[in-house]
C-alpha positions in Angstrom: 0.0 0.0 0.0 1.1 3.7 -0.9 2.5 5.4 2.4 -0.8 7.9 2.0 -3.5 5.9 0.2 -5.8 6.7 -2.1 -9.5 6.1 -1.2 -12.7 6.1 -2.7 -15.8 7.2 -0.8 -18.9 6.2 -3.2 -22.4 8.0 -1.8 -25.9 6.7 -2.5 -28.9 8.3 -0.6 -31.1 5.6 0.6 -29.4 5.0 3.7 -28.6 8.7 4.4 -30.0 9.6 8.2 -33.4 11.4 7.5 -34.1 10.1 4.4 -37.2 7.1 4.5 -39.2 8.1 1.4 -39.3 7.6 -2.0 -39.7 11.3 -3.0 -36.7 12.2 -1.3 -34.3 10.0 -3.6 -36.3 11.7 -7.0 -35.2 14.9 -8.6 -37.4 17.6 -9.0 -39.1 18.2 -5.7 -38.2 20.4 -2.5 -37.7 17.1 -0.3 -34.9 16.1 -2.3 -33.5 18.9 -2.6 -33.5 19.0 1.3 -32.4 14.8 1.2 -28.8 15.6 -1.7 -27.9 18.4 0.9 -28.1 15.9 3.7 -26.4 13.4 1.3 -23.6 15.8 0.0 -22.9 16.7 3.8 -22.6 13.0 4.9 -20.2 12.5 1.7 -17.8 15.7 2.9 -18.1 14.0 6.6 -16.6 10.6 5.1 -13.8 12.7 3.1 -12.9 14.5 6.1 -12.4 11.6 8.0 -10.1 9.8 5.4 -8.0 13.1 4.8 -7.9 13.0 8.8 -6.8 9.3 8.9 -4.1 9.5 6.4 -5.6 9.8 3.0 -3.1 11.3 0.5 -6.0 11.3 -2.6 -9.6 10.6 -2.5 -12.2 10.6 -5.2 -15.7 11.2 -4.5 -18.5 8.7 -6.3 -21.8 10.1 -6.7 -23.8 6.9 -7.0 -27.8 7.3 -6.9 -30.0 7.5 -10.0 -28.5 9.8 -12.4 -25.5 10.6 -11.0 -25.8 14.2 -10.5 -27.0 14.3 -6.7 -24.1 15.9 -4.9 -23.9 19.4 -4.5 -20.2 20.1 -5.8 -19.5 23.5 -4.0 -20.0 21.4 -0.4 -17.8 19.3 -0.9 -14.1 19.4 0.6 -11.8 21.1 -2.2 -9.2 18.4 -1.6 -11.6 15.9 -3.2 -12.1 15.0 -6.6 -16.0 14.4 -7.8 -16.6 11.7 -10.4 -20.3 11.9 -11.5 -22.3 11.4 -14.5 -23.8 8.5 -16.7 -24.1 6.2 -18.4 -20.5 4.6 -16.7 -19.1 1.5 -17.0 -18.2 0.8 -13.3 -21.3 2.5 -12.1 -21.4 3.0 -8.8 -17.8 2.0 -8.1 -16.5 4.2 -11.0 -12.7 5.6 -9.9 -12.2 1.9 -8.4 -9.6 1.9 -11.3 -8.0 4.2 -10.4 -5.4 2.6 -7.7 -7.6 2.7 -5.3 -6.2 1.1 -1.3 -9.9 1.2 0.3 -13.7 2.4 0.0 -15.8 3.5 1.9 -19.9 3.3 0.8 -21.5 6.1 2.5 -25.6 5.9 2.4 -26.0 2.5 1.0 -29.1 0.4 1.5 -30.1 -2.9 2.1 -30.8 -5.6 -0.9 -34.2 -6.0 -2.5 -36.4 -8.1 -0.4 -34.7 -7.3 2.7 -37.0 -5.4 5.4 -34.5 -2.4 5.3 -35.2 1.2 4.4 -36.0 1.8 0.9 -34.5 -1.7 0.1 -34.3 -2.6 -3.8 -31.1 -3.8 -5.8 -30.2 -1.3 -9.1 -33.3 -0.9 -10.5 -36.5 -1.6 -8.2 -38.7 -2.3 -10.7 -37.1 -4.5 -12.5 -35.1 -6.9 -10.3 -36.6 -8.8 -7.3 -33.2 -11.3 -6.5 -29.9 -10.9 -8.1 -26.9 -13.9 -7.1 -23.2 -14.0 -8.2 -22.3 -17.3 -8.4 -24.7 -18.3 -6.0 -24.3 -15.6 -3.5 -27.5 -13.5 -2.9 -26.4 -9.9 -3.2 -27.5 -6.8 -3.3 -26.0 -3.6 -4.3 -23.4 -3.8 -1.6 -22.3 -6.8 -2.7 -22.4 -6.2 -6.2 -19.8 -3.8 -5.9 -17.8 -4.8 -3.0 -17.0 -7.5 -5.5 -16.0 -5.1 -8.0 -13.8 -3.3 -5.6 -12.7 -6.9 -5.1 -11.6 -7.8 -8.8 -9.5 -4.2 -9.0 -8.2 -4.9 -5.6 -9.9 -3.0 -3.4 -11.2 -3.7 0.4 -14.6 -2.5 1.6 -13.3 -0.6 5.1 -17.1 1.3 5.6 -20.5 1.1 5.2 -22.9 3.3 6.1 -26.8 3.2 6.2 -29.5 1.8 8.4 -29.3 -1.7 11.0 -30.7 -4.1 8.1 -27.9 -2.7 5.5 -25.3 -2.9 8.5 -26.1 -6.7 9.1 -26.2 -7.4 4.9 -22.6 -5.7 4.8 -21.0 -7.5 8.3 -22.5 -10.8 6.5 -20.4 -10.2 3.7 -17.6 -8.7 5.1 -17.2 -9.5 8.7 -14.3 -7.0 9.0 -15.7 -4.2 7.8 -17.0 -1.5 9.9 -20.6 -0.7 10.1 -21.7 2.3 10.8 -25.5 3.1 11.5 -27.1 5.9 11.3 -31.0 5.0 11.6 -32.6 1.8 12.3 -35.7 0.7 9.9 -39.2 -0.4 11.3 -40.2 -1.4 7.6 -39.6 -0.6 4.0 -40.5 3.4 4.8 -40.2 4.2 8.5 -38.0 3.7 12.1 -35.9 6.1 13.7 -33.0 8.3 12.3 -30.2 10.1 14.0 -30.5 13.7 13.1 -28.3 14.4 10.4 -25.6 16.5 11.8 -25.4 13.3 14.4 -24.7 11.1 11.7 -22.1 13.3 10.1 -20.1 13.4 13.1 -20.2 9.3 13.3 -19.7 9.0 10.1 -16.4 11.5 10.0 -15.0 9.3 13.2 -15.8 6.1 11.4 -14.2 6.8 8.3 -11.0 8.4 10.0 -10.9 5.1 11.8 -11.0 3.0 8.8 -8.5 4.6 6.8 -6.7 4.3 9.6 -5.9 0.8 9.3 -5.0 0.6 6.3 -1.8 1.2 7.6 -2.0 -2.2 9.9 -4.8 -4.2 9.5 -6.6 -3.7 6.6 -9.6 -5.9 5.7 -9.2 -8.4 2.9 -11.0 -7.6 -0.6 -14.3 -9.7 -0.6 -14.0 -12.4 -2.7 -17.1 -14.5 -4.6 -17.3 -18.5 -4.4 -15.9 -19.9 -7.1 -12.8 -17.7 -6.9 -11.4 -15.7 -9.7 -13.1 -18.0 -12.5 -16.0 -16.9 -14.7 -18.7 -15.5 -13.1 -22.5 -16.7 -13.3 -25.2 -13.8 -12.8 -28.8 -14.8 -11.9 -31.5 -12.3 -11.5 -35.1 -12.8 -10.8 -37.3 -10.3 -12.5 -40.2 -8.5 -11.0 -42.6 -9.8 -13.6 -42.6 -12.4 -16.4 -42.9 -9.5 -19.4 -39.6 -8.2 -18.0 -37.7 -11.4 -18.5 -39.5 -11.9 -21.5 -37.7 -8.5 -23.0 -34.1 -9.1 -21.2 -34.4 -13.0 -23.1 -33.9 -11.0 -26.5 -30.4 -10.2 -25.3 -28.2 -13.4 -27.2 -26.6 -14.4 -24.4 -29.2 -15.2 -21.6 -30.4 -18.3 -20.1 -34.0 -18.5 -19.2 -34.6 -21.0 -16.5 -37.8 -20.0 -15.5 -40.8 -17.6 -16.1 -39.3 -14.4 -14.4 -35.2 -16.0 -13.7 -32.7 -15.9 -15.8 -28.9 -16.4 -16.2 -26.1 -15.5 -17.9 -22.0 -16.2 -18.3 -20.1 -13.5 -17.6 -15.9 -13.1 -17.8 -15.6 -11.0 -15.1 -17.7 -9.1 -11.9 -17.3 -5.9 -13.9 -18.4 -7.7 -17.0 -21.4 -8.8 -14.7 -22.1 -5.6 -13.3 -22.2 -4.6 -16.8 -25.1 -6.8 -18.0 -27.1 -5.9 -14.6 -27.0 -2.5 -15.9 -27.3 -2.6 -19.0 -30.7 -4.8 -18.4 -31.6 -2.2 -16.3 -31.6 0.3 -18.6 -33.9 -2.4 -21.2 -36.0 -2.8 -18.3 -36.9 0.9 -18.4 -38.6 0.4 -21.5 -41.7 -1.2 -20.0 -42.3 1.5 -17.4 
């Protein structure tokens, strides 16, 4: 490892404190307006903390939706912001880029799972998704991506269910929660500037041992051979459009599977479907 690592702090909004409903995550209304301040805020917390444990670079991943939540002018001037789309490492873009650790700051449980606004990449088209067998949501999508360039998970932040789905996972990596779900759309929250202050702490501490006892990368069953993506569609009509793509397996009415090379090639297809998916909305 470099003597002052680089890190990469990728920010969704789900499991930001404060944030329980749908309209919040959704340009073009006051409440998420209100919801990618508290977002951008929690981000800045995170990058504060790895500058303060020993972070010589770190890049700034604006994951949710469109890629264009984080307010730029808020966050620390010693970070660099990667955000846009369409991307070909999604949510884990700048993973590439030598990256020693990441830290996932707002992240949310898996569909299916009683967490807070639960759902893996796209919620209305994808109920289950496994990697070779492993049930994973978007946590451990791209935890395994950070995996195949390298990269340890040190942080994850979000409510209790997303806490337990990451510590499954990744037993060493710290969890840090800032609100604790009750169902789908309500529980309890810290208030925000609470969970910026835990946050900055948690990510200080994380960087922090880099430097001694870092966490290992996570690693899929199967090892580093080909990778084998099954997803379970919400409905029958959606897997009836992503069987048009050449490669896919149809086992069942609304599962399917396909081959891939790689995780990122995986992570790839997921998105891409995604994106076919929308055509049925």
């Amino acid at each position: 490892m470099k003597q002052q690592p680089t890190v990469l702090v990728a920010v969704d909004i789900e499991g930001v404190a404060g944030v329980w409903r749908p309209e919040q995550t959704q340009a073009g209304n006051g409440d998420y307006e209100r919801a990618r301040r508290w977002m951008t805020l929690e981000a800045d917390a995170a990058v504060r903390g790895a500058f303060a444990g020993g972070a010589g670079t770190v890049l700034v991943n604006d994951s949710h939706g469109h890629f264009g939540n984080l307010l730029a002018d808020e966050i620390d001037p010693r970070a660099q912001l990667i955000q846009g789309k369409p991307r070909q490492l999604g949510m884990m873009a700048g993973v590439d880029q030598q990256v020693d650790g990441v830290l996932m700051i707002g992240w949310h449980a898996r569909a299916k799972a009683p967490g807070v606004l639960a759902h893996t990449t796209n919620s209305f088209a994808f109920a289950r998704v496994w990697l070779n067998g492993l049930e994973v949501g978007e946590i451990g999508l791209y935890a395994a991506l950070a995996g195949q360039f390298g990269a340890p998970v040190l942080m994850v932040s979000g409510c209790d269910v997303t806490a337990a789905e990451a510590a499954a996972l990744m037993p060493q990596v710290a969890c840090t929660v800032v609100k604790w779900s009750e169902g789908a759309r309500s529980g309890r929250s810290m208030s925000p500037p609470s969970s910026r202050t835990l946050i900055e702490a948690a990510a200080k501490e994380a960087v922090q041992r880099l430097a001694s006892d870092a966490p290992a990368p996570l690693q899929l069953p199967g090892g580093e051979g080909r990778i084998a993506l099954r997803l379970q569609c919400q409905t029958p009509a959606l897997a009836d459009a992503f069987a048009l793509w050449p490669t896919v397996r149809r086992e069942a009415t609304d599962t399917l599977t396909i081959d891939c090379a790689t995780v990122h090639e995986a992570v790839r297809c997921l998105n891409a479907l995604s994106l076919m998916g929308n055509a049925l909305r």
